[in-house]
LUMVEX-44715 format. One record per residue (C-alpha): residue number from 0; residue in three letters; x, z, y. Coordinates in Angstrom, 1 decimal, decimal comma, padded with zeros to 4 digits. Layout:
% residues N
[keti NUM; 'Ala'; [X; Z; Y]]
...
END
This chain:
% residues 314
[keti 0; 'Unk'; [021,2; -008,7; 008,6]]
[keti 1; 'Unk'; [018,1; -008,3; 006,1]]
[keti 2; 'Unk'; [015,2; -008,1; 007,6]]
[keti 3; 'Unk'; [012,6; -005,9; 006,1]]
[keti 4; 'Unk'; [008,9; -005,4; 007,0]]
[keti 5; 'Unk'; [006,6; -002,9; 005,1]]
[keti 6; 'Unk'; [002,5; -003,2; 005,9]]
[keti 7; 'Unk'; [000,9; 000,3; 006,5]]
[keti 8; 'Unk'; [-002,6; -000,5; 006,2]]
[keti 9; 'Unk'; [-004,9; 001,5; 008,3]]
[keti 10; 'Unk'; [-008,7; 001,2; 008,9]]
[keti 11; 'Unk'; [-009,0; 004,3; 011,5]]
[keti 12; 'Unk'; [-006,9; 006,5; 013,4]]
[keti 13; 'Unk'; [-004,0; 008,1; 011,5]]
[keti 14; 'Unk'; [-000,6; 009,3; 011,4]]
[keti 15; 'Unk'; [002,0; 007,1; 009,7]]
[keti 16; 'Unk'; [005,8; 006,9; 009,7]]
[keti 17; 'Unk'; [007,8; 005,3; 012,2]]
[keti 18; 'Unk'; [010,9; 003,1; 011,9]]
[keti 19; 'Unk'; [012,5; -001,0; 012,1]]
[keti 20; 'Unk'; [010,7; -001,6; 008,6]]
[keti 21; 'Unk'; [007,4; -000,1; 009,4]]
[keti 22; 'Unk'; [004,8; -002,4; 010,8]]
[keti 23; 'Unk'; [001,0; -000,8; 010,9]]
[keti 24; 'Unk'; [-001,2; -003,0; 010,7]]
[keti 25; 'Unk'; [-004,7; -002,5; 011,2]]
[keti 26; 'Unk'; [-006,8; -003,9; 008,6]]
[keti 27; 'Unk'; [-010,6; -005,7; 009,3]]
[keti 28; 'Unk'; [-010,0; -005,9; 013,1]]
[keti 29; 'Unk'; [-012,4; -008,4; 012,9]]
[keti 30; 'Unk'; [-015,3; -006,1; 011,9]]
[keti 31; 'Unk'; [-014,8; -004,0; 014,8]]
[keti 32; 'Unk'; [-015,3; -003,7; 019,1]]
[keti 33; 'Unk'; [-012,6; -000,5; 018,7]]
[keti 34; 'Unk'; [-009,3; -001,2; 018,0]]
[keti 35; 'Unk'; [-006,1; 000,9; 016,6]]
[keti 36; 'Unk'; [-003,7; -000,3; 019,2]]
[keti 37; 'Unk'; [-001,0; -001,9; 016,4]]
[keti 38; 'Unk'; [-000,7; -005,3; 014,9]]
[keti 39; 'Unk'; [-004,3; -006,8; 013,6]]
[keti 40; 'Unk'; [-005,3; -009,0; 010,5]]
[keti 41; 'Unk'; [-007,1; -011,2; 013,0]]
[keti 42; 'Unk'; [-004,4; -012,2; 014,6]]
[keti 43; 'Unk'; [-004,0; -016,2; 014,3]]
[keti 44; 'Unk'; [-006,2; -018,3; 013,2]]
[keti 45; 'Unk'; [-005,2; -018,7; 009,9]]
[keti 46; 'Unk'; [-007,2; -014,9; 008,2]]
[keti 47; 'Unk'; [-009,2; -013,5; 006,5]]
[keti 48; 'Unk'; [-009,7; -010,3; 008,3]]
[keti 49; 'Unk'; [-013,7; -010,9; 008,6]]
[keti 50; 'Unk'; [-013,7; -010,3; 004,6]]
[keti 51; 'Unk'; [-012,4; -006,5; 004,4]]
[keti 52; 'Unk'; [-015,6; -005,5; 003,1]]
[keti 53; 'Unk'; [-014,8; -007,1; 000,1]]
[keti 54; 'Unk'; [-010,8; -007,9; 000,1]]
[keti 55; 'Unk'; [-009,9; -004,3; 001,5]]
[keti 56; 'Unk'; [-005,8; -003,9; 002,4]]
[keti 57; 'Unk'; [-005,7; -007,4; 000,7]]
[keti 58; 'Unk'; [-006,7; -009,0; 004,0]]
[keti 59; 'Unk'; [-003,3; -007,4; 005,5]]
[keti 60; 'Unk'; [-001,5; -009,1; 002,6]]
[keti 61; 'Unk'; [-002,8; -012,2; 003,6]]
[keti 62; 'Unk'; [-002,1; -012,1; 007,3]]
[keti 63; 'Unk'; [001,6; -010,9; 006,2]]
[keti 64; 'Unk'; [001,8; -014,2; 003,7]]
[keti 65; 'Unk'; [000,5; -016,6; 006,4]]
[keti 66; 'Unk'; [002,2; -015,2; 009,7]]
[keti 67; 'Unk'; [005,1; -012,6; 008,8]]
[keti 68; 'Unk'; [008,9; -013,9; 008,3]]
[keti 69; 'Unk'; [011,3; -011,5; 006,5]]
[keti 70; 'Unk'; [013,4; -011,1; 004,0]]
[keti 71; 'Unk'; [011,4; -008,5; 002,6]]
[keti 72; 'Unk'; [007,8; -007,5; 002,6]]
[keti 73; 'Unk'; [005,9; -005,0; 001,2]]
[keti 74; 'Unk'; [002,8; -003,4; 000,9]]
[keti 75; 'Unk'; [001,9; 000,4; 001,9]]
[keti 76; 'Unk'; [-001,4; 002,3; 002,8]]
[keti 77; 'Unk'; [-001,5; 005,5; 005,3]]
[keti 78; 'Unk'; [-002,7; 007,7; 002,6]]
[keti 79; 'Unk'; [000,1; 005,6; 000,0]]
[keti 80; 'Unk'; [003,5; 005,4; 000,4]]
[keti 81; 'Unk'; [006,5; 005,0; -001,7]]
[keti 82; 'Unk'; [009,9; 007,1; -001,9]]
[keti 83; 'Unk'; [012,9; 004,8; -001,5]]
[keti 84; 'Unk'; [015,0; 007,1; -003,7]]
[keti 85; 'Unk'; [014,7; 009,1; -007,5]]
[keti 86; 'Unk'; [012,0; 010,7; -006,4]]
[keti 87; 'Unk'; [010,3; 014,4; -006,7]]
[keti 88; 'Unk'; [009,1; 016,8; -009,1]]
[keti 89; 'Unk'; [010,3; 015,2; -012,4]]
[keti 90; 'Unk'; [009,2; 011,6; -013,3]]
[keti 91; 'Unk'; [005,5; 011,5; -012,4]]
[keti 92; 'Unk'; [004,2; 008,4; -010,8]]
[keti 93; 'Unk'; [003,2; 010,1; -008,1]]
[keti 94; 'Unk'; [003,3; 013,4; -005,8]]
[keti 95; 'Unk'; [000,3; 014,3; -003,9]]
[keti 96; 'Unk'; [001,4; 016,4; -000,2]]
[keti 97; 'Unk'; [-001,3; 018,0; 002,7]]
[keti 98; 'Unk'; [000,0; 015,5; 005,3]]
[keti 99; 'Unk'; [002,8; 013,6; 006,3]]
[keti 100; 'Unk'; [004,6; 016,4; 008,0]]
[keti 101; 'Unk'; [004,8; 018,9; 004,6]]
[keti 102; 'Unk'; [005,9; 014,8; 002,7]]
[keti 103; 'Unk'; [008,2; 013,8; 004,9]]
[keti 104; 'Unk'; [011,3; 016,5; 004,2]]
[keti 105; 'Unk'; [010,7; 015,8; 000,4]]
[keti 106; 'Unk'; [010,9; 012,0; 000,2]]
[keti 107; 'Unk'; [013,2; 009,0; 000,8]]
[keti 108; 'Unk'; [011,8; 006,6; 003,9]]
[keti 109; 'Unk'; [014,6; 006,0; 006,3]]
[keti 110; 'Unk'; [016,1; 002,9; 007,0]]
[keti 111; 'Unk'; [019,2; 003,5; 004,7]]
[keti 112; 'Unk'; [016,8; 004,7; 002,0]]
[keti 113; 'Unk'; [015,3; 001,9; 002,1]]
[keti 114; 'Unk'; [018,5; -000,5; 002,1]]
[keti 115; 'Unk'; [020,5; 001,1; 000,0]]
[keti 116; 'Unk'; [017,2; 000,3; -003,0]]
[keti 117; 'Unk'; [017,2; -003,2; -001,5]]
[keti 118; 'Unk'; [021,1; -003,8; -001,8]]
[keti 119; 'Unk'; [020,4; -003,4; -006,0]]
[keti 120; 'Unk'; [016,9; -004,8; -006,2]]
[keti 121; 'Unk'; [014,4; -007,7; -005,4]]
[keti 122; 'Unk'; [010,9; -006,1; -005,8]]
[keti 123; 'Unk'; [010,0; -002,1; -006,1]]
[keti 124; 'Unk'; [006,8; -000,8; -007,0]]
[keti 125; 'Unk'; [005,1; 002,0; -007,7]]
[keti 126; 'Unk'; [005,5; 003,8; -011,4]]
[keti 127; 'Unk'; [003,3; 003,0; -013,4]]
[keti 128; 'Unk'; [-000,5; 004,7; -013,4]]
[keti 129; 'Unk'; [-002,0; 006,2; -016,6]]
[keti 130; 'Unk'; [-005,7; 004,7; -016,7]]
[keti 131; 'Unk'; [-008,2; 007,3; -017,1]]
[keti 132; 'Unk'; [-011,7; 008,3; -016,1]]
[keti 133; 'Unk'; [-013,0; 012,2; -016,4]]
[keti 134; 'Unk'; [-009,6; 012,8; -018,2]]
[keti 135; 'Unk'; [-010,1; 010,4; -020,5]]
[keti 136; 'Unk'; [-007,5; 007,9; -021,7]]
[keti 137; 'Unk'; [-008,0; 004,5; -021,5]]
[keti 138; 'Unk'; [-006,7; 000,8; -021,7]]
[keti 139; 'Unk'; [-006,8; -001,5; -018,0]]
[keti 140; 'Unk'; [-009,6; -003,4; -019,6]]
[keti 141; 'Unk'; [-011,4; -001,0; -020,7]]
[keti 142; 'Unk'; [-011,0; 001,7; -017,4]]
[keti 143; 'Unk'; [-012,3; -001,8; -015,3]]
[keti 144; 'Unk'; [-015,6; -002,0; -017,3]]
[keti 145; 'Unk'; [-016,4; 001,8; -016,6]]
[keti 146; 'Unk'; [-016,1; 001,5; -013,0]]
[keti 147; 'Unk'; [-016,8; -002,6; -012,7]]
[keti 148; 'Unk'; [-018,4; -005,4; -013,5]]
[keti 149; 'Unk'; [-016,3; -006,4; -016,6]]
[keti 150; 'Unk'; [-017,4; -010,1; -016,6]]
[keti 151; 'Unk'; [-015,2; -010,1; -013,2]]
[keti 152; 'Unk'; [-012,3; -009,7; -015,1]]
[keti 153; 'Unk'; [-013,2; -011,8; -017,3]]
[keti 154; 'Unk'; [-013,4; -014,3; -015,4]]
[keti 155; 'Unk'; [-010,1; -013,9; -013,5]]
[keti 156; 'Unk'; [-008,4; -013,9; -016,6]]
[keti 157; 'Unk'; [-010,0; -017,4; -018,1]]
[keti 158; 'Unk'; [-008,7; -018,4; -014,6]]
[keti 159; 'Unk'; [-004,9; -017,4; -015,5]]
[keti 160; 'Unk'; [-005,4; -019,2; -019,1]]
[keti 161; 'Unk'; [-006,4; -022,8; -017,0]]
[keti 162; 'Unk'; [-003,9; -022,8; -014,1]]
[keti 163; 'Unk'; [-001,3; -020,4; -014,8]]
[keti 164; 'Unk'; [-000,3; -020,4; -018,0]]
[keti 165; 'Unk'; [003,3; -019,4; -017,6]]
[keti 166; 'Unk'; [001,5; -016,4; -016,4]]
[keti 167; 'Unk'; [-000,9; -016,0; -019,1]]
[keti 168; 'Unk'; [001,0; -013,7; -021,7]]
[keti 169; 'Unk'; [000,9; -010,8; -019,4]]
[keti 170; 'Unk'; [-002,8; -010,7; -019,9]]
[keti 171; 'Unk'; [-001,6; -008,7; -022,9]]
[keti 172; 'Unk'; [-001,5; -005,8; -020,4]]
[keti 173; 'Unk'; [-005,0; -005,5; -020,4]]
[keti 174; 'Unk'; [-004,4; -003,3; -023,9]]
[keti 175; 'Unk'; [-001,8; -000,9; -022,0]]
[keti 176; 'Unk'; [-003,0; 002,6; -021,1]]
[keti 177; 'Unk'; [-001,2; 002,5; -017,7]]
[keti 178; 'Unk'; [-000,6; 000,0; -014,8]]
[keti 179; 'Unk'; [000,8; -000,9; -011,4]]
[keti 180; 'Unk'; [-001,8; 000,5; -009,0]]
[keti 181; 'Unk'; [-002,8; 000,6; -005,1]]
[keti 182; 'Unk'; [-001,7; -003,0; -004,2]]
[keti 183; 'Unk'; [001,8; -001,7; -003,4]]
[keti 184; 'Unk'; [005,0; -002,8; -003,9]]
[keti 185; 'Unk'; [008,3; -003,7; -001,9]]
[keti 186; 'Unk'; [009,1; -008,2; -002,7]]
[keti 187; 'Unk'; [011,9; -010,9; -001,9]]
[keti 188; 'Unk'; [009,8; -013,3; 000,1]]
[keti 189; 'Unk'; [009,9; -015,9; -002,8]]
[keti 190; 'Unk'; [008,6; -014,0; -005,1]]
[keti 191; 'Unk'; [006,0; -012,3; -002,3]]
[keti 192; 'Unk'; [004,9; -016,1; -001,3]]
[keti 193; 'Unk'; [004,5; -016,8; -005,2]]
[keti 194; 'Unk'; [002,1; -013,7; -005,7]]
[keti 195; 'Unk'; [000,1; -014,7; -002,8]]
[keti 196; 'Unk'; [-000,4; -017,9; -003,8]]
[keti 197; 'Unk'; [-001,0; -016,7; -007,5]]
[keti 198; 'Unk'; [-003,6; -014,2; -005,7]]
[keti 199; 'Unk'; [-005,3; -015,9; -003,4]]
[keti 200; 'Unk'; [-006,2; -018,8; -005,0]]
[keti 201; 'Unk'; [-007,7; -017,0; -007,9]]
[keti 202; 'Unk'; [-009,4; -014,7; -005,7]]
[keti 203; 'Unk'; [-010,9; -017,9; -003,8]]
[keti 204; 'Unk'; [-011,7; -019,5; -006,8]]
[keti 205; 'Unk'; [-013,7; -016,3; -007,7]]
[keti 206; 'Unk'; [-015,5; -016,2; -004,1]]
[keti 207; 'Unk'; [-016,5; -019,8; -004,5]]
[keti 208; 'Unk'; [-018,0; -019,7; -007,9]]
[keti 209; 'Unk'; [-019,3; -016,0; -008,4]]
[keti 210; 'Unk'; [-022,4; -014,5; -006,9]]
[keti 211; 'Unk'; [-021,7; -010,9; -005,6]]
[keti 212; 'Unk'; [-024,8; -010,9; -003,3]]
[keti 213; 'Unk'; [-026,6; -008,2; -005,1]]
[keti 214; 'Unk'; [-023,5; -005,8; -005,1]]
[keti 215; 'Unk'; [-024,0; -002,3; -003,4]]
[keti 216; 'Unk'; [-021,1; -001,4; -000,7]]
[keti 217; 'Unk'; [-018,8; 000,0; -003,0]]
[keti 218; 'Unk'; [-019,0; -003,1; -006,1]]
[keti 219; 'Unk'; [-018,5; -005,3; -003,2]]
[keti 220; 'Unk'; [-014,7; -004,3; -003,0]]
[keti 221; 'Unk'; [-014,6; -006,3; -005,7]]
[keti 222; 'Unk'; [-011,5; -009,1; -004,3]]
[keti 223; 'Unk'; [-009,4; -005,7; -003,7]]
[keti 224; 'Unk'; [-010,4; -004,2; -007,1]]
[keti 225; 'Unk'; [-009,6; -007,4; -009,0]]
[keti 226; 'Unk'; [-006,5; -007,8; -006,7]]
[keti 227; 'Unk'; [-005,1; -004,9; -007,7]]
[keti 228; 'Unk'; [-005,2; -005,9; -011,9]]
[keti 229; 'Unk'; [-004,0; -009,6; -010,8]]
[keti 230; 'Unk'; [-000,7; -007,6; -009,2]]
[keti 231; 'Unk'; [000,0; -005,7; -011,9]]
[keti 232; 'Unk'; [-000,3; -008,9; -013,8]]
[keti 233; 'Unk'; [002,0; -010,7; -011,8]]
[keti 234; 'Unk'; [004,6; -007,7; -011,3]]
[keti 235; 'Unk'; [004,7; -007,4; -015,6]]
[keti 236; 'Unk'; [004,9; -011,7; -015,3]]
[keti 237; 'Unk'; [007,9; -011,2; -013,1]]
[keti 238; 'Unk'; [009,8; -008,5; -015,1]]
[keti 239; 'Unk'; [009,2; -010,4; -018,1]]
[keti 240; 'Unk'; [011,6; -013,4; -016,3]]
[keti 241; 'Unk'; [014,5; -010,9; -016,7]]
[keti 242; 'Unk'; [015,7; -013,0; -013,4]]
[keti 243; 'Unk'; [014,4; -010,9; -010,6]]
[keti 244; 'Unk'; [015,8; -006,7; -010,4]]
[keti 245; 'Unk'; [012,7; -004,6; -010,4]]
[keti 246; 'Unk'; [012,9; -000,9; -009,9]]
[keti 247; 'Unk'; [009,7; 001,4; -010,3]]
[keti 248; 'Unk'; [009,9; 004,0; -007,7]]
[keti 249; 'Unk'; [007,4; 007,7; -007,0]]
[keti 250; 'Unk'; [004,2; 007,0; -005,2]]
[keti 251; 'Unk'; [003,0; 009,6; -002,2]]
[keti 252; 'Unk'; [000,0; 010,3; -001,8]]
[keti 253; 'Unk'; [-001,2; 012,3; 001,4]]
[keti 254; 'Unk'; [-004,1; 013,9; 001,8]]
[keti 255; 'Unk'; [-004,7; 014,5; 005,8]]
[keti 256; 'Unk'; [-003,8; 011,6; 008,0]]
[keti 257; 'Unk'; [-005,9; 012,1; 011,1]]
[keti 258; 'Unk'; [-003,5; 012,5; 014,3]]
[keti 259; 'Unk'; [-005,6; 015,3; 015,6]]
[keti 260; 'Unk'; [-004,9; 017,5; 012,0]]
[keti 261; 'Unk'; [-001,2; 017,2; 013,7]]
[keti 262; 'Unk'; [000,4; 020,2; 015,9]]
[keti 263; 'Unk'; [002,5; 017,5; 017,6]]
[keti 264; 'Unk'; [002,9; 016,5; 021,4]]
[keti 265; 'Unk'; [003,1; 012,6; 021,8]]
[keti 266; 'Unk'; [006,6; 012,1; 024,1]]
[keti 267; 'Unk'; [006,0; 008,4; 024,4]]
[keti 268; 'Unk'; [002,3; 006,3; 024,3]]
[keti 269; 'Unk'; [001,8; 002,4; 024,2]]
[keti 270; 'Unk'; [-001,5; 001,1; 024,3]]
[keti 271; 'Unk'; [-002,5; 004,8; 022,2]]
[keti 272; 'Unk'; [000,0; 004,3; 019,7]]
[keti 273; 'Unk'; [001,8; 007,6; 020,3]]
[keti 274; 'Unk'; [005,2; 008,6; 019,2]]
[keti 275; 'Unk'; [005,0; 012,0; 018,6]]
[keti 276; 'Unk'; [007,8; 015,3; 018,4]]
[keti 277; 'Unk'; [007,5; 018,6; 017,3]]
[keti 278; 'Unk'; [006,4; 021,7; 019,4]]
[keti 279; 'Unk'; [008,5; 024,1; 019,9]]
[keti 280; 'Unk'; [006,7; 026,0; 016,6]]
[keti 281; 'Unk'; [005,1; 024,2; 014,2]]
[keti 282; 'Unk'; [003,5; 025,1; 010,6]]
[keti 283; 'Unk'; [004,3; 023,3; 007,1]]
[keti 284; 'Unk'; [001,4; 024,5; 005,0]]
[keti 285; 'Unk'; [002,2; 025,3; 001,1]]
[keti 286; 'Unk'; [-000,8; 025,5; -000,8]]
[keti 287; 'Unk'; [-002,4; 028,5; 000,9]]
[keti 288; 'Unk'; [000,6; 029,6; 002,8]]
[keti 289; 'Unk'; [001,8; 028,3; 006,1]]
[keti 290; 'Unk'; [005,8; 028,7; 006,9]]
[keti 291; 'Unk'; [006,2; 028,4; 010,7]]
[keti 292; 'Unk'; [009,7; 026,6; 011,6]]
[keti 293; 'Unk'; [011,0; 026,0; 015,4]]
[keti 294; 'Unk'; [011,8; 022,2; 016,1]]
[keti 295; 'Unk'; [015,7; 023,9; 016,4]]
[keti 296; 'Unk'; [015,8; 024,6; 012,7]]
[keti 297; 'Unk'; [014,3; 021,3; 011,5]]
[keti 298; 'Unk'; [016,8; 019,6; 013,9]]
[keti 299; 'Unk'; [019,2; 018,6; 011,2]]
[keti 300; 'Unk'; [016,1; 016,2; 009,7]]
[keti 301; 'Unk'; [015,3; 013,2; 012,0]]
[keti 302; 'Unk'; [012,3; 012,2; 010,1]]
[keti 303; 'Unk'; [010,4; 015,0; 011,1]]
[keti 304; 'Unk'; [010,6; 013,5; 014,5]]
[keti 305; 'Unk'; [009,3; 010,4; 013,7]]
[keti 306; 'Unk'; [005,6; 010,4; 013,1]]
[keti 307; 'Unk'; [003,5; 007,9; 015,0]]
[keti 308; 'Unk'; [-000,3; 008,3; 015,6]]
[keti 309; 'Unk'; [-002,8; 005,6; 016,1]]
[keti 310; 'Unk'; [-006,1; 006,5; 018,3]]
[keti 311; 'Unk'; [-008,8; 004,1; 019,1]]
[keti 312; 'Unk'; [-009,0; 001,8; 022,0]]
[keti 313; 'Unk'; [-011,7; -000,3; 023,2]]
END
């Protein structure tokens, strides 16, 4: 049997989907006395869990790559997921909901969802991202340089030239006016434990040799904001192999993730990591409407009874 295993990353309490390939994991438990109750980045010794400030969800990546044995793992957030089937709403790269609750009834994230995409492909990730900033077009390189420091890049890239040059001619990317965003993406463990080592060691490499000291709180990110260029660089290097089956899928976004924006009731709790059901009314809001549904009606969709809630715990 395949054995699948998709990160959530969460930094705070929040309401994510439940099920066998779901694994929450919470994300700088080193920086923190208060815990989510689910599986920690600073678990083992082999992490880099106290860096979060400046990796971000790539610390979960790590843990996964050092510690996690499947046949598949991915990469999620709890505000970003992926929908494990054609998707909604046309061919957008990605569909923006309220919460969970209003998403869940309009995408793809059960188990046979998810194999059935497996069964015809070896990495999924999210369509593709048009680079912009205040509405205005732009290439990757150039879209990095407004909101970075460029010479990061820069450097990263000389990196690829020197050590991995049967990765170098994706650089080209750089010129394209969209990319692979968020850090996401579903992998075959061979090609997962190549792009961690690809990542990590270039992200190392930078932490060793580049002085970031002076960088406010946000330009600090800077390991999860060049992370997420080196993965689209390594997910256009491994389509270009035209060995491995890669299939672009819709990107969800939610907007409210805090258990308590939830009118659920948990039936089951485990060290505060709640399972929760529907009441016997409940509301799906629609832009400024709100349709109230019983739990009998939405019986014929399972999903809506799998939402799981995460509340700290000293």
């Amino acid at each position: 049997m395949t054995e699948v295993r998709l990160l959530v990353a969460c930094h705070k309490p929040t309401v994510a989907p439940v099920g066998p390939e779901f694994l929450p994991i919470e994300v700088g438990a080193a920086l923190r006395a208060q815990h989510l109750g689910v599986q920690r980045d600073d678990d083992g010794a082999d992490n880099i869990s106290s860096k979060n400030s400046n990796y971000c969800e790539l610390t979960g990546i790590y843990w996964a790559w050092k510690h996690l044995k499947a046949d598949y793992i991915g990469s999620l957030h709890y505000r970003r997921l992926l929908d494990f089937g054609e998707g909604k709403r046309g061919a957008a790269a990605q569909v923006t909901y309220g919460d969970l609750y209003e998403a869940l009834p309009n995408i793809n994230i059960d188990s046979t969802d998810i194999a059935v995409m497996l069964r015809e492909y070896d990495v999924l990730v999210p369509r593709p991202t048009p680079m912009k900033r205040d509405g205005v077009s732009a290439s990757v390189y150039d879209q990095y340089g407004w909101y970075h420091n460029i010479r990061d890049l820069e450097y990263v890239a000389d990196v690829i030239r020197d050590e991995y040059p049967h990765i170098a001619p994706a650089l080209g990317t750089f010129d394209q006016m969209d990319g692979y965003c968020f850090n996401m993406f579903v992998m075959r463990t061979d090609v997962f434990n190549e792009y961690c080592e690809f990542l990590f060691n270039i992200l190392a490499k930078f932490e060793r040799e580049i002085d970031i000291s002076y960088y406010d709180s946000y330009q600090s990110r800077v390991m999860g904001y060049l992370g997420e260029r080196l993965t689209n660089i390594f997910l256009h290097y491994v389509q270009s192999l035209g060995t491995y089956r890669v299939r672009e899928l819709q990107a969800v976004v939610i907007e409210h993730t805090d258990p308590l924006h939830f009118p659920f009731e948990p039936v089951s709790k485990t060290n505060n990591v709640a399972t929760f059901e529907l009441k016997n009314t409940i509301s799906i809001r629609s832009g400024s409407r709100s349709h109230f549904l019983t739990a009998k009606s939405l019986a014929a969709n399972p999903l809506l009874k799998k939402l799981r809630g995460f509340s700290r715990r000293a």
